[in-house]
C-alpha positions as CSV (number, residue, x, y, z in Angstrom):
1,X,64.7,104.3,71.1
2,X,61.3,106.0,70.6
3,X,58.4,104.8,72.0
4,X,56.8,104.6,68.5
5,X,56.8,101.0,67.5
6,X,59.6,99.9,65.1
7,X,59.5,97.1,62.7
8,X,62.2,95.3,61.4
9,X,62.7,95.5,57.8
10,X,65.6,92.7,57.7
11,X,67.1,90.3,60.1
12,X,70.7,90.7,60.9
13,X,73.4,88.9,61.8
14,X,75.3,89.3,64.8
15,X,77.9,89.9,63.1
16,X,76.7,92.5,60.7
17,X,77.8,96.1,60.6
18,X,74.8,98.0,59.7
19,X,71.3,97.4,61.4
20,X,68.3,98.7,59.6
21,X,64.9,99.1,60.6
22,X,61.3,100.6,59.5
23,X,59.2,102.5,61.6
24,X,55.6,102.1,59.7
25,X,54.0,105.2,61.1
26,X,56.4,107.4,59.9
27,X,57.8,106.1,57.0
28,X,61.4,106.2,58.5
29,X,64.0,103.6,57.2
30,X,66.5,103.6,60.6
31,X,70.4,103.5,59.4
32,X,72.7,102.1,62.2
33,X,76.0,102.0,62.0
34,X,77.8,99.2,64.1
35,X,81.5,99.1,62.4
36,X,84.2,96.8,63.4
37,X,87.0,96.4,64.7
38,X,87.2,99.8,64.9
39,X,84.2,102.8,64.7
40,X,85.1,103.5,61.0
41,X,83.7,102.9,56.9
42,X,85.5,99.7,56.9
43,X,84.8,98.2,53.5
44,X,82.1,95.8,55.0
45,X,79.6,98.6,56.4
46,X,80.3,100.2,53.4
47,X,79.2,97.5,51.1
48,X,76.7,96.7,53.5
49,X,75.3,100.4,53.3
50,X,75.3,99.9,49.4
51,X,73.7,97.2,49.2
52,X,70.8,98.3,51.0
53,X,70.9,101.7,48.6
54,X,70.9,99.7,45.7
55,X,67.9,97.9,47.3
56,X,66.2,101.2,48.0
57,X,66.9,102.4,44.4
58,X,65.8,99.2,42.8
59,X,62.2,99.5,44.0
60,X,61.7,103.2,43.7
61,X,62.3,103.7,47.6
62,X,60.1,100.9,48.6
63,X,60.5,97.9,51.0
64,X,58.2,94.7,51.2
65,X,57.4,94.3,54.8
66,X,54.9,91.6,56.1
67,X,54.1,91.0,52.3
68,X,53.2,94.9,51.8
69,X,55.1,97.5,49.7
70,X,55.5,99.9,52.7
71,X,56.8,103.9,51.4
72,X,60.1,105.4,52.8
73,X,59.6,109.1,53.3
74,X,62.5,109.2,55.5
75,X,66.2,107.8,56.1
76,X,68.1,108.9,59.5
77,X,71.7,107.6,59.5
78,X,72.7,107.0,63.0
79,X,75.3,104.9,65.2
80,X,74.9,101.8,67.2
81,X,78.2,102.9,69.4
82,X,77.8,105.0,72.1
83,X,79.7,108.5,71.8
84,X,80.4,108.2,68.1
85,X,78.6,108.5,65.1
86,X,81.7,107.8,63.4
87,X,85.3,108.7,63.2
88,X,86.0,108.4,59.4
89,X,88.1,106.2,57.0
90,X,89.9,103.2,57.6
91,X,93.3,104.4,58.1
92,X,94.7,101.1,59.0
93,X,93.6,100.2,55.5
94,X,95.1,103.4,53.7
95,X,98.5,103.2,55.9
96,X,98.7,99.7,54.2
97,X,97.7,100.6,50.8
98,X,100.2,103.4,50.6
99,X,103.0,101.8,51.5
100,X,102.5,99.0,49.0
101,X,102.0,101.7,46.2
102,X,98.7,100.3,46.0
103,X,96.4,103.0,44.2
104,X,93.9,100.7,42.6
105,X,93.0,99.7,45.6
106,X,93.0,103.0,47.7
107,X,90.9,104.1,44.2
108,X,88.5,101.6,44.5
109,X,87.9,102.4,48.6
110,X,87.4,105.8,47.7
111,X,85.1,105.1,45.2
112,X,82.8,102.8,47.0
113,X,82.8,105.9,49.3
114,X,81.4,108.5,47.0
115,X,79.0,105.4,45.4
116,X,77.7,105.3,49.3
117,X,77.5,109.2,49.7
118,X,76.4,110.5,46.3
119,X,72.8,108.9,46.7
120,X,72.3,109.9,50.0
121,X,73.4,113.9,49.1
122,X,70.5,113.9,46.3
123,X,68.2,111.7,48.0
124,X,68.3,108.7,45.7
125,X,66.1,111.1,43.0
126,X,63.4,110.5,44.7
127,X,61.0,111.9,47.7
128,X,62.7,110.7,50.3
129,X,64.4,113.4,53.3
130,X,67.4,112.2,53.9
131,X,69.4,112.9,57.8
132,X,71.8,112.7,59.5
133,X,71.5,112.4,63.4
134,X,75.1,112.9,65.4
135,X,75.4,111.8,68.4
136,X,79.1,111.8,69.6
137,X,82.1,111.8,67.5
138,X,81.6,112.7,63.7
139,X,85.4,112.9,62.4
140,X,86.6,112.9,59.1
141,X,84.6,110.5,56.7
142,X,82.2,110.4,59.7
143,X,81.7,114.6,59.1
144,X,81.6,114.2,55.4
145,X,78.9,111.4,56.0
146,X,76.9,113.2,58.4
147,X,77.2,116.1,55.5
148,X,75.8,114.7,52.5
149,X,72.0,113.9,54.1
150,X,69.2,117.1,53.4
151,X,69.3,117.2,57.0
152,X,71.7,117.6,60.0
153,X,70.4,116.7,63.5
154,X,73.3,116.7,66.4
155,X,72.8,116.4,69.8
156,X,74.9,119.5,72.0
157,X,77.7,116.9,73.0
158,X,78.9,115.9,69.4
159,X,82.0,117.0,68.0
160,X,82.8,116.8,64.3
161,X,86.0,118.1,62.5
162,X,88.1,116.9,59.5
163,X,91.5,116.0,61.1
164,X,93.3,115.0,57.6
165,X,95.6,117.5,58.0
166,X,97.3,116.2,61.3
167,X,98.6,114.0,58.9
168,X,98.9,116.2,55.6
169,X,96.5,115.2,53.5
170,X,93.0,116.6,53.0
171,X,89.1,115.0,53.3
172,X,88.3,113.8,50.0
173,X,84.7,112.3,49.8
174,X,83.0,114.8,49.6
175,X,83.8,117.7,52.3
176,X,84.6,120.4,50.4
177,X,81.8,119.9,47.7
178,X,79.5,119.7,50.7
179,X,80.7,122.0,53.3
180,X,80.9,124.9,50.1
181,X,77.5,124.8,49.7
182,X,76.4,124.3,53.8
183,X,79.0,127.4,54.2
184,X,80.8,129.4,50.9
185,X,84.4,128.1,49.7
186,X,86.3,130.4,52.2
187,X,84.8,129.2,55.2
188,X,84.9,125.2,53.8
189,X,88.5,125.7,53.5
190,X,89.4,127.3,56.5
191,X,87.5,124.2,58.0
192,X,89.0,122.1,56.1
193,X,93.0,123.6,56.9
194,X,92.4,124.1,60.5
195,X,91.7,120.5,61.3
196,X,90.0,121.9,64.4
197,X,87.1,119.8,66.3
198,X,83.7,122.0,66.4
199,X,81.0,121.6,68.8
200,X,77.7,120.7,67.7
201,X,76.6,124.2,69.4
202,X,79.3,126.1,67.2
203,X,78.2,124.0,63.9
204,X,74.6,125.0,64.4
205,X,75.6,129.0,65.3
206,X,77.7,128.4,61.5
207,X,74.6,126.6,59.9
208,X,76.2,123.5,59.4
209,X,73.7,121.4,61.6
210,X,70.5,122.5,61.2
211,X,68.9,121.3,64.9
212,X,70.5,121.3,68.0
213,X,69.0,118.5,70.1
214,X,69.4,118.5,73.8
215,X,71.8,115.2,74.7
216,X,70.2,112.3,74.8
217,X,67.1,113.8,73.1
218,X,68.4,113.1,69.4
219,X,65.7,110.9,68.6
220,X,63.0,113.0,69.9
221,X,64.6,115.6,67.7
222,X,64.0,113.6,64.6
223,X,60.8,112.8,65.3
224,X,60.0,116.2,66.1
225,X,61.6,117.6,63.0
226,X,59.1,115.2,61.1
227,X,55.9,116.3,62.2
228,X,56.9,119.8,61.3
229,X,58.1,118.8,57.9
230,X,54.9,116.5,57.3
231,X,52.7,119.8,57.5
232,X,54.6,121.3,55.4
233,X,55.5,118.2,53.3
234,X,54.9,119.9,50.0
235,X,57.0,123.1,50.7
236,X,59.9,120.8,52.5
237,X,60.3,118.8,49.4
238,X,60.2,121.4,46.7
239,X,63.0,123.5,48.5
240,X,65.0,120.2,47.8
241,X,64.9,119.9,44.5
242,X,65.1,123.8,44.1
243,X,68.8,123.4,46.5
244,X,69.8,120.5,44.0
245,X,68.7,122.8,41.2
246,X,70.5,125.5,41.9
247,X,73.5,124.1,43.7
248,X,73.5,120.5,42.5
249,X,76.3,117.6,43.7
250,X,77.3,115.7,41.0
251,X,78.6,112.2,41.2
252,X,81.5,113.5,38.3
253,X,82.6,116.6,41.0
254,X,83.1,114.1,43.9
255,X,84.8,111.5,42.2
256,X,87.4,113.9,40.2
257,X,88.0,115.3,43.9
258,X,88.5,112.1,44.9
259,X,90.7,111.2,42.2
260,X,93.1,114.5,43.7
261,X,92.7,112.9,47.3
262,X,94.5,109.5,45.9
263,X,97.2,111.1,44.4
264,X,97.7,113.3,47.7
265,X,97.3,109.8,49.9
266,X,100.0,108.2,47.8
267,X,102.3,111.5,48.4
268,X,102.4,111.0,52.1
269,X,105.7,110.5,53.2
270,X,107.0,107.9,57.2
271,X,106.3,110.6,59.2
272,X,102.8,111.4,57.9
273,X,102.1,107.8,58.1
274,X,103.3,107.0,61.5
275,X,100.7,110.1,62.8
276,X,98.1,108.2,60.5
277,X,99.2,104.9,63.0
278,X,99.1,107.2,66.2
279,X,95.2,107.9,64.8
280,X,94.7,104.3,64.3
281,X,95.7,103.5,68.1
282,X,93.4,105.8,69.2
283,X,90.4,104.8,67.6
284,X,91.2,101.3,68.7
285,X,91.6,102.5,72.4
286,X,87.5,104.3,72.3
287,X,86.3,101.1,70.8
288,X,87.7,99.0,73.7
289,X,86.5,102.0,76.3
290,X,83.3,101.7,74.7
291,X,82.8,97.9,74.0
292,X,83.3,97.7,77.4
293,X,80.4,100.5,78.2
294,X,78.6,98.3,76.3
295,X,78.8,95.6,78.5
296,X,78.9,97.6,81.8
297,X,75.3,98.3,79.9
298,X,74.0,95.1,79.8
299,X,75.2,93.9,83.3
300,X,72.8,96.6,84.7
């Protein structure tokens, strides 16, 4: 953590999945991600990630702290778990909804996906710099994530791809829309088709992440980003709204996109769901490797 003193902006329980906090100086709301069982958008982070959104939006991107309306300038989405920021959608969850010919509910997942993303890729309206800061695994959902904030910081040991296509479908909240305007339409879908892992170092020679940060340096990295951008506030923020302008996101682009995705989920045939099951296994094998870094931690 920076040594810049961070206040707490809300008391969480243990058991909750996202952990937010305000640094006062800065203006930064703090957006930690701490899924379980496994290190993915599990419906509770994701309504837990809304909620503070709609929080956000309902006070014009202020939060009462210590009695005071306090001004968020910026939002860095970031992970609690070590080595991943985070590895995507909850395939358990899809492997289930599938099967049971369930598409209102594989709909309404998807949905609360692009209702979590969409504010974040046009920064709620509002002056507010929205980023991203990788450190670890970005995979899938956890890419498309990482895409939608203004900004892209990744420390030289993360890896992000879009692995969908190991078990034929595609990414569908929000990586094409987002990766097609990072990139051009070509190189998105070559991305996309490939379902190759990137290094952060190849993403930034690309453009796709905008700083490179040193490992272990990520936060630093933010923090330095924000003094630069706070002399130039002015400039930053009008090259925002001329991006949007010129290349805007719309919430009626993702969600038709999305739309395509659940008719392609509910296409997938046993064999591409036992590879969606092999997936699953694995991401339940790093969260025990890393729960248990965890506590090697805290031994120390």
């Amino acid at each position: 953590m920076n040594a810049i003193t961070q206040e707490v902006l809300s008391r969480v329980e243990t058991d909750s999945q996202l952990i937010t906090r305000f640094d006062s100086v800065y203006g930064i709301v703090w957006l930690y991600m701490r899924p379980a069982p496994r290190p993915c958008f599990t419906p509770r982070l994701l309504q837990e990630v809304r909620a503070y959104q709609e929080q956000l939006e309902g006070t014009g991107g202020a939060f009462v702290s210590g009695g005071q309306y306090c001004q968020v300038r910026y939002q860095v989405l970031a992970s609690r778990l070590p080595g991943v920021f985070n590895l995507g959608g909850d395939l358990q969850l899809f492997s289930r909804l599938i099967q049971s010919r369930d598409r209102d509910a594989l709909y309404r997942y998807a949905k609360a996906c692009i209702d979590v993303l969409y504010p974040n890729a046009v920064n709620y309206h509002l002056p507010i710099t929205t980023i991203s800061l990788v450190q670890g695994e970005a995979l899938g959902g956890g890419f498309e994530a990482a895409l939608s904030s203004n900004v892209l910081i990744a420390e030289r040991s993360a890896k992000m791809g879009l692995p969908e296509v190991l078990f034929n479908l595609f990414p569908g909240m929000g990586a094409y829309s987002l990766l097609a305007r990072r990139l051009d339409r070509a190189r998105a879908e070559q991305m996309i088709l490939s379902g190759r892992i990137y290094s952060a170092e190849e993403l930034y020679d690309m453009g796709v992440v905008d700083v490179l940060a040193e490992d272990g340096a990520g936060e630093e990295a933010v923090y330095g980003y924000i003094r630069k951008h706070k002399r130039m506030q002015n400039t930053y923020q009008a090259i925002q709204k001329v991006r949007q302008r010129f290349n805007p996101v719309t919430y009626d682009e993702l969600m038709d996109i999305t739309a395509i995705w659940v008719d392609a989920a509910l296409r997938l045939e046993p064999k591409d769901l036992r590879v969606m099951e092999r997936l699953v296994k694995a991401q339940d094998r790093l969260r025990e490797e890393d729960t248990l870094a965890l506590e090697d931690a805290k031994i120390a």
